[in-house]
N, C-alpha and C positions, 0 to 999 in steps of 0.2 A: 113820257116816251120820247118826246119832242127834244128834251134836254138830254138826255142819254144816246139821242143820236148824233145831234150835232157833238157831245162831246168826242166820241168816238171819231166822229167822222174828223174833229179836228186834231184829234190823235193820231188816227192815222194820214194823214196828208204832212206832219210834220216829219214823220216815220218816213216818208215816199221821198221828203223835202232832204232827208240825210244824205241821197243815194250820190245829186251831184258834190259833195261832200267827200267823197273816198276818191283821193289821188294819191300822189308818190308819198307823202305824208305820210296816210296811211299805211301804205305796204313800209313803210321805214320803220314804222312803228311796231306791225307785225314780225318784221325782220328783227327788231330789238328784243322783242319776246321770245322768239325763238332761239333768240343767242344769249339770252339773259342765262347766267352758270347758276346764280338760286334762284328764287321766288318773285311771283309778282306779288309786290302789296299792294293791297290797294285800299284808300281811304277817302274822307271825305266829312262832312258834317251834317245834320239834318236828315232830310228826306235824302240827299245824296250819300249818305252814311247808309240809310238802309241799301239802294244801289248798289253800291261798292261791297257793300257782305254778298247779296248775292250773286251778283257777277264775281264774286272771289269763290263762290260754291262752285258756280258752273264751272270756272275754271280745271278746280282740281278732281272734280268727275270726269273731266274729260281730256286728260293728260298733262294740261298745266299747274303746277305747284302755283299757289298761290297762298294769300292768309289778308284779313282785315285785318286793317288798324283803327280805331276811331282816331280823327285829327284830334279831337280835343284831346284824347286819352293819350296821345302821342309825345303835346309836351307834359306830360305828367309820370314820364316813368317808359311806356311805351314804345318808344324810340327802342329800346333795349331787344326790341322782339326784331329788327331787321338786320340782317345781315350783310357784310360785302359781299358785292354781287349783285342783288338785290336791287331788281328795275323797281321805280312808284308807280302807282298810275292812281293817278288824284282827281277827283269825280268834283268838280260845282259848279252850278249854275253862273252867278256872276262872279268867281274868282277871286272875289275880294275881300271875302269873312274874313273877320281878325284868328280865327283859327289856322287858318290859310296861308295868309299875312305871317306869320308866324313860323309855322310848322314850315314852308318851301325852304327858307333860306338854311335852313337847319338839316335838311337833304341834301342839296346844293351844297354846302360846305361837307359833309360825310360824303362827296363824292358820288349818291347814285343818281344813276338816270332818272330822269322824272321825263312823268306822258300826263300831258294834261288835256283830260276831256273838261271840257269846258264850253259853255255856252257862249261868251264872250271873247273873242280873240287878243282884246286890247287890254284886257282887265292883268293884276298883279299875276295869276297865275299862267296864265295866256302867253306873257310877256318872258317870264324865267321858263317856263317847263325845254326841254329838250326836246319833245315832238309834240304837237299840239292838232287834238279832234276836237272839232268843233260839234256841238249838240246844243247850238243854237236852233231857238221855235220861234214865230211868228208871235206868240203872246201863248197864254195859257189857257186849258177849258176850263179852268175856273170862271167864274162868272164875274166874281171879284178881281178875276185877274193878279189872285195874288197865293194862293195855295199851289205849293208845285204840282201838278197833273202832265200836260205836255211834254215838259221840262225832264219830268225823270222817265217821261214813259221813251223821249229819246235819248235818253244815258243808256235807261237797258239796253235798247234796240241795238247801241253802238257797240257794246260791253257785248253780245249777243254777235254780232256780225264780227267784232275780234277773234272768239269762241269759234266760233263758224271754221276761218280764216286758218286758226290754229291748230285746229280737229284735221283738214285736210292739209297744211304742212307737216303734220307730223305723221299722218299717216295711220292717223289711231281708230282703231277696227272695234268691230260690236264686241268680237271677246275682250280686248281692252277695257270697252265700256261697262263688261260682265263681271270685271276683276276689282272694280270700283262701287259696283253695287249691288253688291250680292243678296241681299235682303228682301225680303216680302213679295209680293206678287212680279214687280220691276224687274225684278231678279233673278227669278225664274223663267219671265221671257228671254232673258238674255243669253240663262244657259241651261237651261232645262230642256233636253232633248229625247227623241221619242223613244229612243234605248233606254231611257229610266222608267218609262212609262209601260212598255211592252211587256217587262220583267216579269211580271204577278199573274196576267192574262195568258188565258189559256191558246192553243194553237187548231182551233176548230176548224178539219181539211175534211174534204172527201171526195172521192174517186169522181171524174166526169160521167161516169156511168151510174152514179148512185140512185138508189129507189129514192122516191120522196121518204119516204119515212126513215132513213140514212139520213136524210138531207135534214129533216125535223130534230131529230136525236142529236145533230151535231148542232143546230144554233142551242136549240135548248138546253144542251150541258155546258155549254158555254158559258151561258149570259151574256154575248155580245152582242147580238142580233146578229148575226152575220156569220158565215161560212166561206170558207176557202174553196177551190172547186181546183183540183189538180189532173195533171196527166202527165204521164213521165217524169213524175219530180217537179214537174212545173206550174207556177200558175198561169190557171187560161180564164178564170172567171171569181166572182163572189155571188152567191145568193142570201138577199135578206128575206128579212117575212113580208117586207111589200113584191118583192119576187114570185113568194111562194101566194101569193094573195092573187097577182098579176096572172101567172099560171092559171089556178084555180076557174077563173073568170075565162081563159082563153082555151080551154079543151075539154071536151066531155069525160073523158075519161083519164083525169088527173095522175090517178094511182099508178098509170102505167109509163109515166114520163121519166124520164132520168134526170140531172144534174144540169146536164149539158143543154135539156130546155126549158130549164127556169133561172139560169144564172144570166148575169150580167158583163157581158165578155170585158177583155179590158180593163178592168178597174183604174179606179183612181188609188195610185200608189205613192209611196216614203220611200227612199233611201236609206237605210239606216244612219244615223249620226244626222240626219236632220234633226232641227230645231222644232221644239213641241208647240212653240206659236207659229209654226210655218203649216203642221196639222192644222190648228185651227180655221188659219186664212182658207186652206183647201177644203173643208167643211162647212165656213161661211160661204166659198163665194160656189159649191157644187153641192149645195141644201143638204147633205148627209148627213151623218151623225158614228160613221166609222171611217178607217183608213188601213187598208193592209201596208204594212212594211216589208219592204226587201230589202237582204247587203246583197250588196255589189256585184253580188255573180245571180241576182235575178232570183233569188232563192228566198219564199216567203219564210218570214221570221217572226210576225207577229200583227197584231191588232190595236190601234190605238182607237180608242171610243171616245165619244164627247165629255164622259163620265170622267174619265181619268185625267181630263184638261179643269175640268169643274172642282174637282179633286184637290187638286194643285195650283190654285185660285188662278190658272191661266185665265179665264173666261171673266 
């Protein structure tokens, strides 16, 4: 436990160590990306190979075109995959791998910009890149000091605060990010909203003046738990069966009560076109297990239940 703390902890202190790091460099750097006309590539070797693929994932999730290249794959055919236009951004630790060594001068003469994150300011790559981030660490959590740990945990972090940086100049919004990843549960947060969900469920109302047993017969045909309680066309209340439970317990003579003294005035309400994980937040954090919907002119239109978020692997 001892060793898994300290390594974390020396994880993150070199993460906290990037912060005096981002100066006009930086923003130069982001200002390049944003005017780049193709792709960011992004490449590197080793453990900073893996890096560079996934900060080239986050990228194009989230409005930057981007694509990996492996450096070694690069001089081998690879080169072919970049385009003019086309910013680098070339991820290693000490800057000096013979992959490196190699592969820069060969950008450099094709004309593209190169960004070199880099741990080493002074090293080969440090020295040619056109904007240069530094994700230099104190040493590594390796023990050995010699396995990358630190090292690439402040590449992402850097590659991650670019991401950041980019996400808010471009302006790019959760349907954006909806339109990028439409699949599986993800992806249903993003755009699955409580009008898909209302559709099939039934619209269980009754009069504020209703007997209890009106009030029964409409959760019960339901299956929601739950009833609407209207007057004039409008909603003034819901009762559930902890309502009707609540009641029970509070007057001697139950059978003779109406609507209007076993609901729950006010409800917690939807808009219609809200988002189906905006229901859930409002069910987690007001213990429920329903949500009446309303559009826009205040007019109830349906019931979203925990079941139909369960359903829909929101939850």
């Amino acid at each position: 436990m001892e060793s898994a703390r300290r390594a974390l902890t020396a994880e993150g202190e070199a993460i906290l160590a990037l912060r005096d790091g981002i100066d006009e460099e930086f923003v130069a750097t982001v200002r390049a990306m944003l005017n780049c006309p193709g792709r960011i590539v992004l490449t590197g070797v080793g453990k900073s190979a893996l890096i560079a693929a996934k900060i080239s994932a986050t990228f194009n999730s989230t409005g930057t075109p981007a694509l990996f290249m492996h450096a070694a794959d690069a001089v081998h055919g690879d080169l072919g995959m970049i385009r003019s236009g086309d910013v680098v951004l070339c991820i290693s630790q000490s800057g000096n791998t013979p992959e490196i060594k190699l592969l820069v001068p060969l950008l450099k003469s094709a004309g593209h910009l190169l960004i070199g994150l880099c741990g080493q300011k002074n090293s080969f790559l440090g020295t040619h890149a056109d904007h240069f981030l530094s994700s230099a660490v104190a040493s590594e959590a390796c023990p050995l000091h010699l396995a990358p740990t630190t090292s690439t945990t402040a590449q992402l972090a850097m590659g991650d605060a670019l991401a950041i940086c980019l996400i808010e100049e471009r302006g790019f919004t959760r349907d954006d990010f909806a339109r990028f990843h439409p699949g599986g549960a993800l992806g249903k947060k993003l755009y699955l909203r409580v009008d898909d969900l209302i559709t099939n469920n039934a619209l269980p109302q009754v009069d504020v003046g209703a007997s209890l047993r009106e009030v029964l017969i409409s959760i019960t045909s339901s299956r929601l738990g739950l009833t609407a309680v209207m007057e004039s066309g409008r909603l003034v209340g819901v009762i559930t069966d902890g309502d009707i439970r609540r009641m029970l317990e509070r007057y001697d003579q139950p059978e003779v009560q109406t609507a209007s003294d076993m609901m729950t005035p006010n409800p917690i309400t939807l808009l219609k076109g809200s988002y189906a994980v905006d229901a859930l937040e409002l069910m987690k954090k007001n213990n429920i297990t329903q949500i009446v919907v309303l559009d826009s002119d205040d007019v109830f239109c349906g019931i979203v239940h925990l079941h139909d978020l369960l359903r829909e692997g929101i939850l």
